[in-house]
N, C-alpha and C positions, 0 to 999 in steps of 0.2 A: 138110487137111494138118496136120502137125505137127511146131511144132521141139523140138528139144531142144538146152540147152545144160549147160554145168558149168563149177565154178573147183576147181584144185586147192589142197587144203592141203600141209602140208607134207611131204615125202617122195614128193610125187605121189599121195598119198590124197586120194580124190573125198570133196567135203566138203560140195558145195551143187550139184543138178541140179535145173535146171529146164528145164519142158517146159510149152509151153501151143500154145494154136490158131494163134494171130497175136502177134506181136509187131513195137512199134514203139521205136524209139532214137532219145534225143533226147541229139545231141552234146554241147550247150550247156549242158545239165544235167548229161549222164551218167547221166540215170533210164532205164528200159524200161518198156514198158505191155504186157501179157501178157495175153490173153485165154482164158478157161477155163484158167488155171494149176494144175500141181502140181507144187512142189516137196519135195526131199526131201532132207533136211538128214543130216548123220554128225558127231555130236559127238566132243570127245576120245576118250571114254572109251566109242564105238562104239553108243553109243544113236541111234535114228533118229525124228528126227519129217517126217510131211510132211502139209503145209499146201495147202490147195485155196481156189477163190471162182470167181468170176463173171470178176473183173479183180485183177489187179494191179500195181502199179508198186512199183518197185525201183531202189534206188541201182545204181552199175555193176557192182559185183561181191555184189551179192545177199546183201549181209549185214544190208542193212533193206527189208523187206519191207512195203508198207498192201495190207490183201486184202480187196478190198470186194464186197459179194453174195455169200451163203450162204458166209462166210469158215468155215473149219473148222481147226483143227490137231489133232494130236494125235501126241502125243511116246509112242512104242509101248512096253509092259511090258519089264522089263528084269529077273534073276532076283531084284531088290533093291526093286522099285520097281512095281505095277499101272499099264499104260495112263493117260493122261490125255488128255480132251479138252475142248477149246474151241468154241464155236461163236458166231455172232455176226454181222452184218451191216457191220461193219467190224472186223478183227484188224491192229494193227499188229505185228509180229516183227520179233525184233533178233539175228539168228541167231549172233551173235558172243556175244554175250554171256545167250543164251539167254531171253531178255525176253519180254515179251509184254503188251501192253495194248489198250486199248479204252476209249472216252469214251460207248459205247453199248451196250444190254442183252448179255450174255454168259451163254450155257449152259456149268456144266462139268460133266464127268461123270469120271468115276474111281471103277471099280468099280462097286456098284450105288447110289453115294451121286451126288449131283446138288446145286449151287447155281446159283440164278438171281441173280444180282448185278444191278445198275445199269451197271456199269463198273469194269473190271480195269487192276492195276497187278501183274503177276506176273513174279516174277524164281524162273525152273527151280533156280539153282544154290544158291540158298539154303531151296528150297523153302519160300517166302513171297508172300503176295498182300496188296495193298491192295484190298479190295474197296467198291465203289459202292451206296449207297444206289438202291432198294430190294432186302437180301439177303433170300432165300428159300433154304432148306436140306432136304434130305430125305439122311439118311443112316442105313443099314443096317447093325447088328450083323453081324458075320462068324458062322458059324455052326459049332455046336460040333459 
């Protein structure tokens, strides 16, 4: 089986759906645990990312996300902007303010370029990252 749920933003635009196998809720905290998760995010300015793992837990209204086992996001090409993704064994997502980190090794990839970091401190809306020792980089010229 499978659930799905969503929050709306404002004007009743779906802004955050998520869907996984099982899900549990804990009052006391107001977190969820979501088993085989994928959510899928709509930002202001109509860009979509959505994020996948093994599990995840999430505040109440899914605007922090920890996605732990073969965590994945990847925020999709936009006519201004090529695909981006993440990969990693634990992704934390801050879908409000478009964030994303990690304390543990991280693949990204965008386009046919790739870094292996140690651990990421990535903030989308300024398109900047803190990156973790040990960085490894392979990036490719665009072609004439």
């Amino acid at each position: 089986d499978t659930l799905a749920g969503s929050a709306d933003g404002t004007l009743g635009a779906l802004r955050v759906q998520v869907q996984g196998v099982r899900m549990r809720h804990y009052p006391d905290t107001d977190t969820m645990e979501i088993d085989d998760p994928t959510i899928r995010a709509i930002a202001p300015d109509g860009s979509v990312t959505v994020a996948s793992a093994r599990l995840a837990v999430s505040n109440g209204d899914a605007t922090q996300v920890q996605l732990q086992g073969a965590a994945r996001v990847r925020r999709e090409a936009t006519a201004a902007v090529s695909a981006i993704e993440f990969e990693s064994e634990f992704l934390h997502a801050f879908m409000n303010t478009e964030g994303l980190r990690s304390h543990l090794p991280v693949r990204l990839r965008q386009g046919t370029s790739e870094l292996r970091v140690g651990g990421i401190d990535y903030d989308n809306l300024t398109r900047s990252a803190k990156l973790g020792a040990p960085v490894r980089a392979r990036f490719e010229l665009p072609q004439r």
